[in-house]
C-alpha beads as a LAMMPS data file, in Angstrom:
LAMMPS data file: protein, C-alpha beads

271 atoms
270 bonds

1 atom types
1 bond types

-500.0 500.0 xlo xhi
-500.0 500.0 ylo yhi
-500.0 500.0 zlo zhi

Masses

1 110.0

Atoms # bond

1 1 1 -23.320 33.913 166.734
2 1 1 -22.786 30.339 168.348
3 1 1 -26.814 29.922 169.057
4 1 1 -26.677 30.599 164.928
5 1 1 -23.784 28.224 164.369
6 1 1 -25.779 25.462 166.303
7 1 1 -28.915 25.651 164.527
8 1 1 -27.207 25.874 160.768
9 1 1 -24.190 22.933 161.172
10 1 1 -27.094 20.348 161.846
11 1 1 -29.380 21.311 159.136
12 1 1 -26.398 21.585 156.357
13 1 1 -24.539 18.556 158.077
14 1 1 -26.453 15.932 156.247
15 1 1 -26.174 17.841 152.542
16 1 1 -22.130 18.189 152.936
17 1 1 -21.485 14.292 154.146
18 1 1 -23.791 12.683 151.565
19 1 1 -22.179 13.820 148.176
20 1 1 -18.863 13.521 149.827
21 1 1 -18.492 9.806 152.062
22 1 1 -15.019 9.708 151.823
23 1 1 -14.836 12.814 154.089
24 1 1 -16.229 10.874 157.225
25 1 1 -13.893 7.864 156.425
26 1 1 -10.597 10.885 156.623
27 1 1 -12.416 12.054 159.564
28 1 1 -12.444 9.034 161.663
29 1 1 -9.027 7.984 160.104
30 1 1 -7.638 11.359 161.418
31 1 1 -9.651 11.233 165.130
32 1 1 -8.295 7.799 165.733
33 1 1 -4.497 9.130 164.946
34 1 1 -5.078 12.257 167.128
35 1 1 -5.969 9.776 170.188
36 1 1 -3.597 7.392 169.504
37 1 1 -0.794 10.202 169.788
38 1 1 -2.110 11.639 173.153
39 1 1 -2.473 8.374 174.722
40 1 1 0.723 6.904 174.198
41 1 1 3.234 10.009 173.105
42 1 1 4.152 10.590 176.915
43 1 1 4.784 7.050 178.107
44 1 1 7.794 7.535 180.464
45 1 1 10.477 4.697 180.285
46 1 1 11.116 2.514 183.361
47 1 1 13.925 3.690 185.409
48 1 1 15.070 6.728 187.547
49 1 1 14.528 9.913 186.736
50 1 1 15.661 13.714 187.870
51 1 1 14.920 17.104 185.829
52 1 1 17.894 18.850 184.155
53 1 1 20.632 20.910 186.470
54 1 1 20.945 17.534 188.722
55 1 1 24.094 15.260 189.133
56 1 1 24.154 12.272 186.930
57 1 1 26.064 9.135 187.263
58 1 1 25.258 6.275 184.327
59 1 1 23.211 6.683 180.903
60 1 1 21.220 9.406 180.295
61 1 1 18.187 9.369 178.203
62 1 1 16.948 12.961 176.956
63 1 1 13.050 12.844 176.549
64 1 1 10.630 15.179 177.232
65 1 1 12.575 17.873 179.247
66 1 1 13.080 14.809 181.673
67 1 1 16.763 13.293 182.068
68 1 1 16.199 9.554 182.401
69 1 1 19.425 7.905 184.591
70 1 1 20.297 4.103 183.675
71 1 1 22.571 3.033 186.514
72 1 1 26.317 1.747 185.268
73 1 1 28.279 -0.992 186.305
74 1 1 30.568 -0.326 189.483
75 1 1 33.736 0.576 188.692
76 1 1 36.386 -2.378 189.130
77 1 1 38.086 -2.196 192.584
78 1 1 41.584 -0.191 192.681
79 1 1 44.981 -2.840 192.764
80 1 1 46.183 -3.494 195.917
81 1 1 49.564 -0.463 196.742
82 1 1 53.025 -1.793 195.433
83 1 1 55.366 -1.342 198.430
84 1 1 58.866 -1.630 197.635
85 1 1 61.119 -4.561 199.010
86 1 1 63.575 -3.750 201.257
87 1 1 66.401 -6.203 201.986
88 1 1 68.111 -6.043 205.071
89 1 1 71.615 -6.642 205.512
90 1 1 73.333 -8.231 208.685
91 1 1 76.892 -8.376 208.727
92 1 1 78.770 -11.389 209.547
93 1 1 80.038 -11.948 213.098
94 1 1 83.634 -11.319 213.905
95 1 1 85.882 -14.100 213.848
96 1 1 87.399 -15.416 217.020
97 1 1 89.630 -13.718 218.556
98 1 1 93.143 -15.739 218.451
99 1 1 96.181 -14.431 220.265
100 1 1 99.854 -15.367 219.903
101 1 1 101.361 -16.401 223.235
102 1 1 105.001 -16.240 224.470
103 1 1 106.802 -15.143 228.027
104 1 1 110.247 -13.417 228.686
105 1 1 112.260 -12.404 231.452
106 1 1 113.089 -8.719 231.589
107 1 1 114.332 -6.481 234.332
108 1 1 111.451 -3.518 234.988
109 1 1 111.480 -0.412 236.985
110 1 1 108.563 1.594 237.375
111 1 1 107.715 5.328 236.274
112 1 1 105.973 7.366 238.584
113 1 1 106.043 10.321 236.456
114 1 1 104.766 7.899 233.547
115 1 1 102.314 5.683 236.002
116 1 1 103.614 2.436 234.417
117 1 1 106.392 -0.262 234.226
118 1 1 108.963 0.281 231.695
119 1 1 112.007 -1.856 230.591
120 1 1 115.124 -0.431 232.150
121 1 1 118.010 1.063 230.512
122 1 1 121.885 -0.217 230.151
123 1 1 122.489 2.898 232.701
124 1 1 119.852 1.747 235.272
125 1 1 120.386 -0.629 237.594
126 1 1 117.854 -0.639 239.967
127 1 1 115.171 -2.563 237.817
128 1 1 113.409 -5.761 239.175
129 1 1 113.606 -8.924 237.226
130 1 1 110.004 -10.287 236.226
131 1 1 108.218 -12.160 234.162
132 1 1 106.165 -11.317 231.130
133 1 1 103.551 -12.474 228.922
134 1 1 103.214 -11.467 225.728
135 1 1 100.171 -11.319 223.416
136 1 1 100.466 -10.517 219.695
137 1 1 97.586 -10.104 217.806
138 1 1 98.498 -12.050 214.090
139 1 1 97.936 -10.676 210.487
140 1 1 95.232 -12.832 209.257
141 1 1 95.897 -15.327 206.402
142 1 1 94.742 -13.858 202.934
143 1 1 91.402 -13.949 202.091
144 1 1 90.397 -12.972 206.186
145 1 1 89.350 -10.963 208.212
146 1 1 91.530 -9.960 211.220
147 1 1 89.939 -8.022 214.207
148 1 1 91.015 -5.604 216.821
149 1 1 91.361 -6.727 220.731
150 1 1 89.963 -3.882 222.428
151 1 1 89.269 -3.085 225.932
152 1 1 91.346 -5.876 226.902
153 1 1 92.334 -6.538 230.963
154 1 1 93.880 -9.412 232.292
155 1 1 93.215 -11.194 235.425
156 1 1 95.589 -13.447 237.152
157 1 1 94.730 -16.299 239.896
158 1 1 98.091 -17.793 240.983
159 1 1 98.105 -20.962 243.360
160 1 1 100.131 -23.757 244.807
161 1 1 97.731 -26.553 244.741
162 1 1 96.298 -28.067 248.073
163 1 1 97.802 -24.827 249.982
164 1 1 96.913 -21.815 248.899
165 1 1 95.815 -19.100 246.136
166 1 1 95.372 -15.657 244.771
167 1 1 94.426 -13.282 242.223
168 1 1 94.651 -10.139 240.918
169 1 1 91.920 -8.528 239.236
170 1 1 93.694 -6.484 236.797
171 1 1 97.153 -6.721 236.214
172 1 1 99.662 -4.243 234.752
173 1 1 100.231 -4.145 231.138
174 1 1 104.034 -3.344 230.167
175 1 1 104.161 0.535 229.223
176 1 1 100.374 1.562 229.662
177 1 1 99.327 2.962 232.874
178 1 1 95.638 1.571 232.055
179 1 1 93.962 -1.655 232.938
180 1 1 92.415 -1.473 229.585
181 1 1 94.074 -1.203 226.216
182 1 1 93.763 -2.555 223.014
183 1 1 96.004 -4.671 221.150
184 1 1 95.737 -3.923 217.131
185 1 1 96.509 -6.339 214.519
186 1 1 100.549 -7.465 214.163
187 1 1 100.450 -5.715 217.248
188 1 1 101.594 -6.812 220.626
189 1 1 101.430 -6.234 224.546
190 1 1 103.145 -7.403 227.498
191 1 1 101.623 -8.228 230.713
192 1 1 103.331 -8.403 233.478
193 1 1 103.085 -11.261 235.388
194 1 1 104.831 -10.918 238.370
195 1 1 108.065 -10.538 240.024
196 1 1 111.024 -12.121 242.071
197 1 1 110.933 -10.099 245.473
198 1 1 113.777 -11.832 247.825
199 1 1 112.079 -15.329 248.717
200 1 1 108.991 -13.745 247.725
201 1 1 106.489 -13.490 244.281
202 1 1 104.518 -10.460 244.251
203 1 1 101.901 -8.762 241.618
204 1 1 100.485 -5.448 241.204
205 1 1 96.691 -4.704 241.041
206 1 1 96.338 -1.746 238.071
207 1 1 93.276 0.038 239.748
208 1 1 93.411 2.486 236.786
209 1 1 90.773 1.679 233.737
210 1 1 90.796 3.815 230.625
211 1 1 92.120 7.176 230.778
212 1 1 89.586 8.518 228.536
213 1 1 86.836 7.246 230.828
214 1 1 88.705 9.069 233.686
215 1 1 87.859 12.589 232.810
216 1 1 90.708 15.098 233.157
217 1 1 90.937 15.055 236.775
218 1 1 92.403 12.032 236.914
219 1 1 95.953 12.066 239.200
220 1 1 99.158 12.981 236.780
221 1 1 101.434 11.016 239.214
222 1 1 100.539 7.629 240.317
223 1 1 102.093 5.091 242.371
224 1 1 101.835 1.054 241.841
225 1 1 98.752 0.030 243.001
226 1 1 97.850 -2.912 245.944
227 1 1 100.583 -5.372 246.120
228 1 1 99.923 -8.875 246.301
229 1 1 102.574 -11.437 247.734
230 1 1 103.292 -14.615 248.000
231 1 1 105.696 -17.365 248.892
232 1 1 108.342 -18.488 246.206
233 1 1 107.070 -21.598 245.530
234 1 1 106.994 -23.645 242.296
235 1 1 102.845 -22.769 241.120
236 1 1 100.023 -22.451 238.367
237 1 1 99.434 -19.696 237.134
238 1 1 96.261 -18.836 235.159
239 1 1 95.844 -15.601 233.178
240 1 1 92.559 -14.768 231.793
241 1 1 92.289 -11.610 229.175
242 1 1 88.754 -9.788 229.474
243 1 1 86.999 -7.688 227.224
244 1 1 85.444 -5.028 228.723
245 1 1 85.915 -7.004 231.987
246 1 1 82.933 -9.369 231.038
247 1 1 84.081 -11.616 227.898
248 1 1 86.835 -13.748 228.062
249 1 1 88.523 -13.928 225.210
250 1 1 91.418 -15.645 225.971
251 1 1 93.497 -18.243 228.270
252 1 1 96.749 -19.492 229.239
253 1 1 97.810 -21.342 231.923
254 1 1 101.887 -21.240 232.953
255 1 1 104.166 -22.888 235.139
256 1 1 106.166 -21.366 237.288
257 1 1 109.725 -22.673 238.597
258 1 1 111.513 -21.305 241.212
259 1 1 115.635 -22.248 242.281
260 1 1 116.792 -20.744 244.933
261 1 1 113.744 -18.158 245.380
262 1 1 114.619 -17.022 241.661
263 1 1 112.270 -18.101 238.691
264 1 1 114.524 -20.517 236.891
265 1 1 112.228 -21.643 234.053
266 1 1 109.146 -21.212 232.846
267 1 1 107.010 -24.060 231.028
268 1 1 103.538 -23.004 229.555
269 1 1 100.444 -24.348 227.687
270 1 1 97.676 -22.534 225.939
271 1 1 94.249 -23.603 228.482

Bonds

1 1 1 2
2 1 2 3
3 1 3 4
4 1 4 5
5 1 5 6
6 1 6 7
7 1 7 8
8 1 8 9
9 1 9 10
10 1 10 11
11 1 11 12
12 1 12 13
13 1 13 14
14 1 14 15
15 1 15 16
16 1 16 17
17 1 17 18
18 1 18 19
19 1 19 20
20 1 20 21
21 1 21 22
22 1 22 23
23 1 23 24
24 1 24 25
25 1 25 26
26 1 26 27
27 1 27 28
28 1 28 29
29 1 29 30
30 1 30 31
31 1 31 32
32 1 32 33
33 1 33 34
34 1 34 35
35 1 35 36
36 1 36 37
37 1 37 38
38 1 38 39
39 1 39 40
40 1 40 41
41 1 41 42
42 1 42 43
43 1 43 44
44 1 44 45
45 1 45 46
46 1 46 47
47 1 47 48
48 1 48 49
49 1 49 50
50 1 50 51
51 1 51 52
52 1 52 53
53 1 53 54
54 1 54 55
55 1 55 56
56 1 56 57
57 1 57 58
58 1 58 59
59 1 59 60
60 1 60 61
61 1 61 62
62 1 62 63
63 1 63 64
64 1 64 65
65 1 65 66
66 1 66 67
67 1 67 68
68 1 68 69
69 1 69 70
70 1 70 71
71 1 71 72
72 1 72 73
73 1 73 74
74 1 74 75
75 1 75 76
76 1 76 77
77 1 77 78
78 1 78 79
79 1 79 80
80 1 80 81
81 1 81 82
82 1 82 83
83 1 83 84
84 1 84 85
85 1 85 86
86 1 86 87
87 1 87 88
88 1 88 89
89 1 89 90
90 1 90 91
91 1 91 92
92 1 92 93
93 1 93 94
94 1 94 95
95 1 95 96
96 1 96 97
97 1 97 98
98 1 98 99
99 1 99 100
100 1 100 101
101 1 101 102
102 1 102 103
103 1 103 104
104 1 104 105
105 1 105 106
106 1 106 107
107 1 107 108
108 1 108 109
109 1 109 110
110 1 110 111
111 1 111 112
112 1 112 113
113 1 113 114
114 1 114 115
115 1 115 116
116 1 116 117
117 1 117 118
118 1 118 119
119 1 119 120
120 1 120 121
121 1 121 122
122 1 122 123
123 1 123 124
124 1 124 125
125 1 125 126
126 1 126 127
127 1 127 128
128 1 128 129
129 1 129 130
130 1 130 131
131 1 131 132
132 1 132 133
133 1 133 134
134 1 134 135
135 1 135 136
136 1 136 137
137 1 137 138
138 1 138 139
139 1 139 140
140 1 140 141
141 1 141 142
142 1 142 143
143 1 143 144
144 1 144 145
145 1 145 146
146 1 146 147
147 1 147 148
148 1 148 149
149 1 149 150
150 1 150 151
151 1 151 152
152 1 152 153
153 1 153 154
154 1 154 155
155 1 155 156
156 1 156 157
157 1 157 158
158 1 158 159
159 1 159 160
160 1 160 161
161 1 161 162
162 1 162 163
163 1 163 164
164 1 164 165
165 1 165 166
166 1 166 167
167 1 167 168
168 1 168 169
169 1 169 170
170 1 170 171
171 1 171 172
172 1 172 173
173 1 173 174
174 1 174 175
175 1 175 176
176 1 176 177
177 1 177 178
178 1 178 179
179 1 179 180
180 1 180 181
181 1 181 182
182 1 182 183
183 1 183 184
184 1 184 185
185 1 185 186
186 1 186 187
187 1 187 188
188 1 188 189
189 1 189 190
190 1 190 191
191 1 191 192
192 1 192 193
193 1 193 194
194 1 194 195
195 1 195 196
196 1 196 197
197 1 197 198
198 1 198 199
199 1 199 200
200 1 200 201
201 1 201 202
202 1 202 203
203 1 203 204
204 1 204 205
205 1 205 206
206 1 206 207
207 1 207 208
208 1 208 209
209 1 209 210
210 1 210 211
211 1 211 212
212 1 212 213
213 1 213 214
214 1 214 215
215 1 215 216
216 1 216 217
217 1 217 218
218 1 218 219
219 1 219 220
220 1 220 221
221 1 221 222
222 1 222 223
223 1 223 224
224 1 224 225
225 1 225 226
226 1 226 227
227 1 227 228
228 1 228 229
229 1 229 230
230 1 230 231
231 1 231 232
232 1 232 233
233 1 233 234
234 1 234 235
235 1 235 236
236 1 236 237
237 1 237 238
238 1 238 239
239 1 239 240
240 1 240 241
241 1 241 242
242 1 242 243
243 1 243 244
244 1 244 245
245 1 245 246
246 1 246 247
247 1 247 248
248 1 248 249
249 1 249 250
250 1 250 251
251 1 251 252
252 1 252 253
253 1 253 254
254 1 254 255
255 1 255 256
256 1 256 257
257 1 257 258
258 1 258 259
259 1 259 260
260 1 260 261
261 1 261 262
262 1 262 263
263 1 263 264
264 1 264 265
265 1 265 266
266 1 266 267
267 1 267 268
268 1 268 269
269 1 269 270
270 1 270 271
């Protein structure tokens, strides 16, 4: 059937194209369409490319069965983490420590059942006159800020000048059988300075800190501690309070006068 086609289309080709010209012009219009379409119709656009069922990050283009990726703009960087201002607080140092001063003659006796020097009663008559310093811690003023003495031990350094001296580490505080103690504010506390022995002056070294440091086998009864004498001579005295045994806190210096091998008077000056 084909050989047949072949040897009729070329002998009726030339009888169908003459009477009808305008056939070869739609012919040739048409061919030239047909290749125009199949040359250019699957052009890909410039750019990357991946088939459908991939990730994509940008614009997408949808041609052909082909997904056609336009890369976007990086995203701006994230702002820098708020952290929240914290404001410390420091509170204001303590004022200075500022102690009333005064002294006093009293007659003493000690306790060995209390471990401490007491004043004596009007039906005791055994007590030993001495001398006393007192300390009295002051309301503050309105408007400030008072503040506890604590821990507070006094040491004593008595001397004749050009002879001789000594001290005593920690003195005896008036009704405490601890070196340590701590005078509150419009409080007070007497320490005992010394006393009139005969033609002597003697002092009493408190070996005894804090009870509560002690634990509870510290002794129930105690007896006064190293005694320290000296002649009955007109002398300095200088009396140093301690805190914690470190700090000193505070000063005073006395003077003490002696008439016949009794203290007769007593001048003083805060240091």
């Amino acid at each position: 059937m084909i050989a047949a086609a072949l040897q009729v289309i070329p002998q009726t080709w030339p009888h169908l194209l003459h009477p009808h010209p305008w056939a070869v012009i739609c012919f040739v219009v048409g061919g030239g369409i047909l290749f125009a379409y199949g040359a250019f119709s699957h052009e890909k656009p410039k750019g990357h490319s991946i088939k459908g069922g991939q990730g994509v990050i940008g614009h997408q283009i949808v041609a052909g069965g082909d997904v056609h990726i336009h890369p976007a703009a990086p995203p701006p960087p994230p702002p820098p983490p708020e952290y929240p201002v914290i404001q410390t607080y420091s509170p204001p140092p303590p004022p200075p420590l500022r102690l009333d001063f005064s002294l006093e003659r009293l007659s003493l006796i000690y306790r060995v059942e209390l471990s401490a020097w007491r004043e004596t009663t009007q039906f005791e008559h055994d007590g030993r006159t001495a001398i006393v310093g007192w300390f009295r811690n002051p309301v503050p003023p309105k408007g400030t800020r008072g503040v506890d003495a604590s821990h507070l031990s006094a040491h004593i350094r008595y001397s004749v000048e050009g002879h001789w001296s000594t001290e005593v580490s920690r003195a005896y505080w008036l009704r405490y059988s601890e070196n340590e103690i701590t005078i509150n504010i419009a409080d007070r506390a007497g320490l005992i300075i010394g006393f009139a022995e005969g033609s002597n002056w003697v002092s009493y070294l408190n070996p005894f800190a804090n009870s509560a440091d002690e634990g509870i086998l510290q002794p129930a009864f105690r007896h006064p501690g190293h005694k320290e004498q000296m002649p009955a001579a007109d002398m300095n005295i200088e009396i140093s309070l301690l805190s914690r045994g470190t700090t000193t806190l505070d000063q005073q210096k006395v003077r003490l006068v002696f008439t016949n091998g009794r203290p007769f008077a007593v001048r003083f000056h805060e240091a």
